[in-house]
C-alpha positions in Angstrom: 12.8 -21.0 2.1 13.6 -17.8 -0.6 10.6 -17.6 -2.8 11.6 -17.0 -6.8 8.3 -15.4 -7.7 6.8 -13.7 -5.0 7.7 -10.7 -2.5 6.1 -8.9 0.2 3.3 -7.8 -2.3 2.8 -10.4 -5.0 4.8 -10.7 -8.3 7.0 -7.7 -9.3 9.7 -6.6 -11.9 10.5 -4.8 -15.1 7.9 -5.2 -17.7 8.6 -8.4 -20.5 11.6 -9.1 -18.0 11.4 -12.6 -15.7 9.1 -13.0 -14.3 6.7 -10.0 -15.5 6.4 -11.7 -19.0 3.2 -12.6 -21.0 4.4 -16.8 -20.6 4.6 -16.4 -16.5 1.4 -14.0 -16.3 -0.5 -17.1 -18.5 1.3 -19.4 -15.7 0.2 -17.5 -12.8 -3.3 -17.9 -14.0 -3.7 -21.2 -14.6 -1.8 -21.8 -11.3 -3.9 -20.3 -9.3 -7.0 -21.1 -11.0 -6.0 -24.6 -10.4 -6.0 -24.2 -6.4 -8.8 -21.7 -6.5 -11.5 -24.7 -8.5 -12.9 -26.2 -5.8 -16.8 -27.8 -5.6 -19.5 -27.8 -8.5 -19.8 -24.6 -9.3 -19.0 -22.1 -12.0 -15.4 -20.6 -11.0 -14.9 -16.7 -11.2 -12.0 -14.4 -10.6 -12.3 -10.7 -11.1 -9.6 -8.9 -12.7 -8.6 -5.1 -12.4 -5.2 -2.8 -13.4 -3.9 0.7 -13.3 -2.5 2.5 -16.3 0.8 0.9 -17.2 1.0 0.0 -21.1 2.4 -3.4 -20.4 -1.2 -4.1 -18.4 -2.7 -4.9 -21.3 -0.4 -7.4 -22.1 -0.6 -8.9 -18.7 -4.4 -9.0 -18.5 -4.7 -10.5 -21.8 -1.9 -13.6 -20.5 -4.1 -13.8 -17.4 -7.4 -14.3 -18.8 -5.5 -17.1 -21.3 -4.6 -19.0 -18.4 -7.4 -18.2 -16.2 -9.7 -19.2 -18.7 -7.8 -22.6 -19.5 -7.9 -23.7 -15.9 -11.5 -23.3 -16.4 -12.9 -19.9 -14.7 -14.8 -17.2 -15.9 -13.0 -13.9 -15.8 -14.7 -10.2 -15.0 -12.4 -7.7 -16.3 -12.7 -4.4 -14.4 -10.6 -2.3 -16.3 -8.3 0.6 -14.6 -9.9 0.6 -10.8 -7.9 1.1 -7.4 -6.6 -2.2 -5.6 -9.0 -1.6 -2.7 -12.0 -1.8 -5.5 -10.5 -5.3 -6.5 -10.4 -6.5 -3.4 -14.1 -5.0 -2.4 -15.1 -6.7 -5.5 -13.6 -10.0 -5.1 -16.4 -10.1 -1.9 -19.1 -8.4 -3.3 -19.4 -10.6 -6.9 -18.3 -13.8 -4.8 -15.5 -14.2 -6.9 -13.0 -17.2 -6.1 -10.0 -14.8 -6.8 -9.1 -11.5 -7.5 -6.1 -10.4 -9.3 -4.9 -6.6 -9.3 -2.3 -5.8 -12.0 -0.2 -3.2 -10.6 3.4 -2.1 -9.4 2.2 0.6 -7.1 4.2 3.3 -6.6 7.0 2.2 -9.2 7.7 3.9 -12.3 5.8 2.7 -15.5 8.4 0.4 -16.8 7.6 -2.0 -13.3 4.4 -3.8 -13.0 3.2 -6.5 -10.8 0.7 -9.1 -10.0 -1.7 -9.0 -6.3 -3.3 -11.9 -5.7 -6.8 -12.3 -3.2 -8.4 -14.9 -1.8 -12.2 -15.2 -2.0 -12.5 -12.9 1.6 -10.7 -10.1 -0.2 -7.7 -10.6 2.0 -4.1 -11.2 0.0 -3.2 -14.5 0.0 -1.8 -16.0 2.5 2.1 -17.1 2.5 1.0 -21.3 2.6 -1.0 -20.4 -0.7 1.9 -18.3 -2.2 4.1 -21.0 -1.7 1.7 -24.0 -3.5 1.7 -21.4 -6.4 5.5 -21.3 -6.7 5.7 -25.1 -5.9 2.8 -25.5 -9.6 4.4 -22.8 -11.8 8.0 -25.2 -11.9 5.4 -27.9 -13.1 4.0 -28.8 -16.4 0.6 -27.9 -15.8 -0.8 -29.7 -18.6 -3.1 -32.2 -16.6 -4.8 -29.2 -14.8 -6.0 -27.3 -18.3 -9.9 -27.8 -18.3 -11.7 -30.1 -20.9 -12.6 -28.3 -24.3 -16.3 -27.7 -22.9 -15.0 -26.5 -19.7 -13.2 -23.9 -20.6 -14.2 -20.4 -19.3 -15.4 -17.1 -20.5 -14.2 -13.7 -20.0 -16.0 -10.2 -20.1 -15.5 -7.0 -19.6 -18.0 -5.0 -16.6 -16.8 -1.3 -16.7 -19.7 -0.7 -14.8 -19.0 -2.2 -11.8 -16.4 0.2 -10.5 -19.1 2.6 -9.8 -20.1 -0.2 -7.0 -16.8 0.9 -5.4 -17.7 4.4 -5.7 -20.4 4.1 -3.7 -18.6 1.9 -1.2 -16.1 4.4 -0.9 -18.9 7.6 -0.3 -20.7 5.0 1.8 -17.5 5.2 4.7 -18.0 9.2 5.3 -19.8 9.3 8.2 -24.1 10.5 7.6 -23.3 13.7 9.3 -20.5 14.7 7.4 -20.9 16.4 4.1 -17.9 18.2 1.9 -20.0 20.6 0.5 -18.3 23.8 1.1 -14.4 22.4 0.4 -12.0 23.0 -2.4 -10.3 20.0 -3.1 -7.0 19.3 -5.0 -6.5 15.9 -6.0 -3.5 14.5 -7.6 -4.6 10.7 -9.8 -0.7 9.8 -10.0 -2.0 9.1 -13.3 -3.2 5.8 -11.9 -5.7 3.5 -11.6 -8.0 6.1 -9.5 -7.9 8.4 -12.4 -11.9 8.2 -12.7 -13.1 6.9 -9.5 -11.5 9.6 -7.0 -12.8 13.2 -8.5 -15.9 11.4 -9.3 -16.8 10.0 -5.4 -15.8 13.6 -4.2 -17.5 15.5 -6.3 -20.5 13.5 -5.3 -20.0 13.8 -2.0 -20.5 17.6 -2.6 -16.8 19.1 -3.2 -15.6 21.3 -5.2 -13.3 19.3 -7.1 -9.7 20.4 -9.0 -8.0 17.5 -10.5 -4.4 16.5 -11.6 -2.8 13.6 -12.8 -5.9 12.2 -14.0 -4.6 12.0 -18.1 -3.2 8.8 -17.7 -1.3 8.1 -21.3 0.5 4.2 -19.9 3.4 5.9 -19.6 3.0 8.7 -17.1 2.0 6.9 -14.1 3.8 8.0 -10.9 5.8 10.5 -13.2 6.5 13.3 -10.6 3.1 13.3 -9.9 1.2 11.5 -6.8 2.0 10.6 -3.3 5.7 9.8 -4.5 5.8 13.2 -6.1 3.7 15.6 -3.9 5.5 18.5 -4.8 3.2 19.2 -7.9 0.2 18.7 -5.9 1.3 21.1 -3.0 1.8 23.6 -6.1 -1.8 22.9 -7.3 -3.3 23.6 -3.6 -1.6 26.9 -3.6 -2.7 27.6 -7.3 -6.1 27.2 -6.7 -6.3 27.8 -2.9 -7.8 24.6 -1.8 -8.8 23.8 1.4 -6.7 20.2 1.7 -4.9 18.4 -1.2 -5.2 14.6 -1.6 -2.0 12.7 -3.3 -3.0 9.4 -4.3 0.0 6.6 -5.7 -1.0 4.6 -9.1 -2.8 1.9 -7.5 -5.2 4.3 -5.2 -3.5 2.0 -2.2 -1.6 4.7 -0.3 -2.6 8.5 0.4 -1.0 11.1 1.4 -2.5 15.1 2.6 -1.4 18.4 1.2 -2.8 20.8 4.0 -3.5 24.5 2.8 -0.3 26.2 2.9 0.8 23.6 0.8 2.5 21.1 3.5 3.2 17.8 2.8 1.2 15.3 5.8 2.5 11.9 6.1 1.0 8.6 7.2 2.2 8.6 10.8 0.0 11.8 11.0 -2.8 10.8 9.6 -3.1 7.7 11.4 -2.9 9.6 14.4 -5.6 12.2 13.2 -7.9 8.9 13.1 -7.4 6.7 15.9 -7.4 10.3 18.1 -11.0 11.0 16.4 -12.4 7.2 16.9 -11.2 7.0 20.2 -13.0 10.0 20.5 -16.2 8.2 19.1 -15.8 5.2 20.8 -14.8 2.5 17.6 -11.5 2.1 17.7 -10.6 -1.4 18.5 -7.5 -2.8 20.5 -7.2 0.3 22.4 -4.0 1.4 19.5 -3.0 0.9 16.0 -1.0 -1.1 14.3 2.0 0.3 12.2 5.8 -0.4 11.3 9.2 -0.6 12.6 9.7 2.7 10.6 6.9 5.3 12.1 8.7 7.9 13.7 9.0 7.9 17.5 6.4 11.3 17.7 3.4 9.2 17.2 4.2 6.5 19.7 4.8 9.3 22.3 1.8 10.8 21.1 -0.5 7.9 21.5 0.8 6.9 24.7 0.3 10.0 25.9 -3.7 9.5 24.7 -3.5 6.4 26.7 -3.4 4.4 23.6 -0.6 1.9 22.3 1.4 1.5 19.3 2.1 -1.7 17.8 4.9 -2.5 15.4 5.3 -5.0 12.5 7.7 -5.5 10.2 7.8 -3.4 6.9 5.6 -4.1 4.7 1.5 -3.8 4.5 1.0 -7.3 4.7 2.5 -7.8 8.4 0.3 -4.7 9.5 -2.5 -5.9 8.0 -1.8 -9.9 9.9 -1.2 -8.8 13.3 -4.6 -6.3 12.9 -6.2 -9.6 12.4 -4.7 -11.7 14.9 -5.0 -9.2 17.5 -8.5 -6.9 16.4 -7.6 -3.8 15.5 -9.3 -1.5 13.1 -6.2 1.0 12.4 -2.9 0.8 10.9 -0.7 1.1 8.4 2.3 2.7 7.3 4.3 6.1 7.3 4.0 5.9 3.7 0.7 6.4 3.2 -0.7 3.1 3.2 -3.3 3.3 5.8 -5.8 0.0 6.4 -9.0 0.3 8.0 -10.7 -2.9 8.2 -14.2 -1.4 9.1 -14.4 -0.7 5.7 -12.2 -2.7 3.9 -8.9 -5.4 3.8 -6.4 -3.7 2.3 -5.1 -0.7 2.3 -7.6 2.2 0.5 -6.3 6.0 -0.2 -9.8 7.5 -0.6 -11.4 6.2 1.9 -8.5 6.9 4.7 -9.1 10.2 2.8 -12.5 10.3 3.5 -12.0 9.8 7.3 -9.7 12.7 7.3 -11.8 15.1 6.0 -14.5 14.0 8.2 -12.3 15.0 11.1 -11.9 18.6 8.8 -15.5 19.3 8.6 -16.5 18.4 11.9 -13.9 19.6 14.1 -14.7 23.2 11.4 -10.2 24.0 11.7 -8.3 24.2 9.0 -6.1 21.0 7.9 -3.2 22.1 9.2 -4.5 22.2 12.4 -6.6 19.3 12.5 -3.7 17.1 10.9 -0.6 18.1 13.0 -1.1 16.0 16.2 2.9 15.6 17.2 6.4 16.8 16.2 8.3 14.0 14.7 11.2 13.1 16.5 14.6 14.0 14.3 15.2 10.6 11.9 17.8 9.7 9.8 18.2 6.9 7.5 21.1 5.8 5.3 22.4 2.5 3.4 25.4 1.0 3.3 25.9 -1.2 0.1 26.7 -4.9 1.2 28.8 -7.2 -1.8 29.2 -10.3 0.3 29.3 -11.5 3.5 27.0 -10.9 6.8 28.2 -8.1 8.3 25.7 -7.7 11.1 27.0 -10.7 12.6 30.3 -9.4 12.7 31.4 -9.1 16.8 32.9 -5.2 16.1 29.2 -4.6 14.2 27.3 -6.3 16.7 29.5 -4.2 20.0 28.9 -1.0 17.7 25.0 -1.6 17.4 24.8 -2.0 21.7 26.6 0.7 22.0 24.2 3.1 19.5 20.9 1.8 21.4 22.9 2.2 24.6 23.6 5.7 24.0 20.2 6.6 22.6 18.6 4.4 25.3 15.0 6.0 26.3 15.5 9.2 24.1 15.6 7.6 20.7 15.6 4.8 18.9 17.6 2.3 16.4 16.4 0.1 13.5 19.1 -1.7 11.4 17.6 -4.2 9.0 18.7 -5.7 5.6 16.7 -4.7 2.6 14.4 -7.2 1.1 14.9 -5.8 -2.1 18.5 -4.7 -2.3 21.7 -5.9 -1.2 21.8 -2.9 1.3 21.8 -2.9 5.2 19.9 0.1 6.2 20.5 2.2 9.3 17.8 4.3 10.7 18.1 6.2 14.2 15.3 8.8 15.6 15.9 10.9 19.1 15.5 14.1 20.4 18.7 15.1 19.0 19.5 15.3 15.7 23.1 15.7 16.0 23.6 12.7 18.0 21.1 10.4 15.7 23.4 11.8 12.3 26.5 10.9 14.5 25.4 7.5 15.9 23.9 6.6 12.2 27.5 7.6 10.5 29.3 5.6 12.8 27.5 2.6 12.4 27.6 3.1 8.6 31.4 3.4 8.8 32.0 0.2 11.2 29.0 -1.3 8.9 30.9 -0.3 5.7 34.6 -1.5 7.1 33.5 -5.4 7.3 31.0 -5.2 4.9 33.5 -7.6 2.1 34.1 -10.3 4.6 33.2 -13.6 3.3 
C-alpha cells in the first residue's frame, strides 16, 4: 500500500509545506509516543537536529506532542544522526527522533524515527503510525498529572565523541596528519573537528559556521569541490566531506581527488579481512555500486551483495544475513560493530586507520579498483507504465544481452520522481552511452501511453 507520510528515510518535504508543518510534527509525536508507552515506567525519547532554521520549529511541535502523550523528552541540540541513534541505546530511551533532511538544501527538512535498539523503525511500525495520525488522537493525550517534561542535555553529545574516538583502533594514533574537514554546515559542526583533534590531528576546518540557512550550500559531501580546494590550500594529508546530518562521508585524498563510497568500502572490508573481523565473507551495498568493486572483491575472494537503493535495505539484509560492512556509493557507509546506522566519522576513522598503518599516502591506500565506465540518465514519465510496454521490455533484453558478462543494466523507477532511470556500466564506454540512449529513446517513445 503507498504510504502518505513516510519514504525510504522517515518524513520529508519543504519546510511549513504538508507534511513538514508544526500541526503534523505535534501529530508525529503524540503518535508515536502512543505506540512507544508501554509498561510502568517513566517514558523517554531523545531528540536531536542539524542546522536548518525550520528545526526549531519542528523540535518545539515535537516536544508538544511528545510531551502530551506522556514522555519525557532529552533535547540534544545540533548532533549527527549516528549520535541520536547511539543515544537512543545508551540513555534507554523508548525513541529517538533525528530532525533532518540530510543532504537536501535548507529549505527541506525531515523527521527519522528509532526504535529503543537504535535501529530505524521498522516498516510494520511506520505503517501503525500512518494508520494513528488519520485519527483523532484525543483519547491517547495523557492525564493532566501525566504529562511529561522536556530538557535540554548539551552535554551529552560529548558521550558520542567519545564513542566515535573509541572505534580507531588502540594502535592507531593521527598525530602527525593534517586534516581538512568540511561540516556541510551541519549537524557535525562541533562534534567532528573536536573528536579529531583529540585524537591528535592537526585539524583545518570548513563549513563549520552553520547560520540555518547554509547547510549543504556548496559545501559538504554534495559539494566537495570546496573541500578538495581547502586540501590543496593547506596541503593536508586527506580531506573529510561530511553531508548535514554527519550520516554519509566522503574522502578528498591529497592531490585534491574526490574518493567515493564504493572505494572506501572497499579500502575497509580489504583491511578487516586482513584482520580477520569482517563478517559474511562480503559487504553489503546497492544496485548502483559500480561494477569495479564487485570485480574487485571477487577477485579478494570475497562477495558483494546488493539491495535495493536506499540505506535502510543495506542496513536489513546486513541484519538478516550478518554482515558488518555496507553501505552506499554515496557515502553512506554502515558498520554495525560500532553502530546501526550509517556514521561519517567513524567510517572516517576506519579509513585513516588504514592511512597510518599501512604509512602510504591516501591516494594510494584509497584507490583499490578502476570503476567500470557508468552512465545514468532519466527519462521523464507523464502517464502510463512504460516498462511494461512489449517494444520496452524486447529493448531492455536486448541491452543486457549485448552487455551480457562485460557490463551491466539497472532500469528502475524513481521513488521520488515520476522518472524511469537508466543506468548501464561496461568496459566500454561507448557501447554503455549507446545502449543507455537507445533505451531512453524507445523508453521516451511510449512513455504517454495510458
Amino acid at each position: 500500500m503507498k504510504r502518505k507520510y513516510f519514504g525510504t528515510d522517515g518524513i520529508r518535504g519543504q519546510s511549513n509545506v504538508f507534511p513538514m508543518t508544526p500541526d503534523l510534527a505535534m501529530r508525529v509525536g503524540i503518535a508515536v509516543g502512543t505506540i512507544f508507552r508501554n509498561g510502568g515506567h517513566r517514558h523517554r525519547v531523545v531528540i536531536g537536529k542539524d542546522t536548518r532554521l525550520s528545526g526549531y520549529m519542528l523540535e518545539n511541535a515535537l516536544v508538544a506532542g511528545f510531551t502530551a502523550a506522556g514522555l519525557d523528552v532529552f533535547l540534544l541540540g545540533p548532533i549527527p544522526t549516528p549520535g541520536v541513534a547511539m543515544l537512543t541505546r545508551s540513555l534507554r530511551a523508548d525513541v529517538g527522533v533525528m530532525i533532518s533532511a540530510s543532504h537536501n538544501p535548507f529549505e527541506d527538512n525531515g523527521i527519522k524515527l528509532f526504535g529503543p535498539d537504535g535501529y530505524k523503525l521498522s516498516d510494520e511500525i511506520e505503517a501503525q503510525i500512518e494508520d494513528l495520525l488519520e485519527k483523532d488522537m484525543t483519547a491517547q493525550l495523557a492525564k493532566s498529572q501525566e504529562i511529561g517534561r522536556a530538557k535540554r542535555v548539551e552535554g551529552d553529545i560529548y558521550r558520542y565523541i567519545e564513542h566515535a574516538k573509541r572505534t580507531l583502533p588502540r594502535d592507531v594514533t593521527l598525530q602527525g596528519l593534517r586534516i581538512a574537514i568540511d561540516c556541510a554546515n551541519g549537524a557535525a559542526y562541533k562534534v567532528a573537528p573536536l573528536a579529531l583533534w583529540e585524537l591528535g590531528a592537526d585539524v583545518v576546518t570548513i563549513g563549520n559556521e552553520p547560520n540555518g540557512v547554509n547547510i549543504n550550500l556548496d559545501c559538504g559531501s554534495t559539494h566537495p569541490a570546496a573541500l578538495s580546494r581547502k586540501v590543496h590550500e593547506v596541503r593536508a594529508d586527506i580531506g573529510i566531506a561530511l553531508d548535514g546530518d554527519a550520516d554519509r562521508v566522503l574522502i578528498v585524498d591529497e592531490n585534491g581527488t574526490v574518493i567515493d563510497g564504493d572505494q572506501l568500502m572497499a579500502v575497509i572490508a580489504n583491511s578487516w579481512a586482513d584482520d580477520g573481523v569482517l563478517k559474511g565473507n562480503g559487504i553489503v551495498a546497492t544496485v548502483m555500486s559500480n561494477l569495479g568493486l564487485e570485480r574487485y572483491l571477487n577477485g579478494r575472494g570475497l562477495d558483494l551483495h546488493r539491495t535495493k537503493v536506499g540505506d535502510r535495505y543495506v542496513v536489513e539484509h546486513m541484519r538478516q544475513h550478518g554482515f558488518n560492512v555496507g553501505g552506499e556509493q554515496s557515502g553512506h557507509l554502515v558498520l554495525s560493530d560500532f553502530g546501526t546506522t550509517g556514521d561519517g566519522l567513524v567510517a572516517a576513522l576506519q579509513i585513516l586507520a588504514c592511512v597510518k598503518r599501512q604509512g602510504k599516502t591516501v591516494s594510494e591506500v584509497c584507490h583499490r579498483f578502476d570503476p567500470v565506465p557508468q552512465v545514468l540518465k532519466n527519462v521523464r514519465v507523464s502517464a502510463g507504465m512504460p516498462l511494461e510496454n512489449a517494444a520496452v521490455r524486447q529493448a531492455i533484453a536486448d541491452a543486457e544481452a549485448e552487455l551480457a558478462k562485460n557490463g551491466r543494466l539497472l532500469i528502475r523507477p524513481s521513488g521520488t520522481e515520476p522518472l524511469i532511470r537508466v543506468m548501464a556500466e561496461g568496459d566500454d564506454r561507448g557501447q554503455v552511452e549507446r545502449i543507455v540512449d537507445e533505451l531512453i529513446g524507445v523508453i521516451g517513445g511510449v512513455r504517454n501511453v495510458a
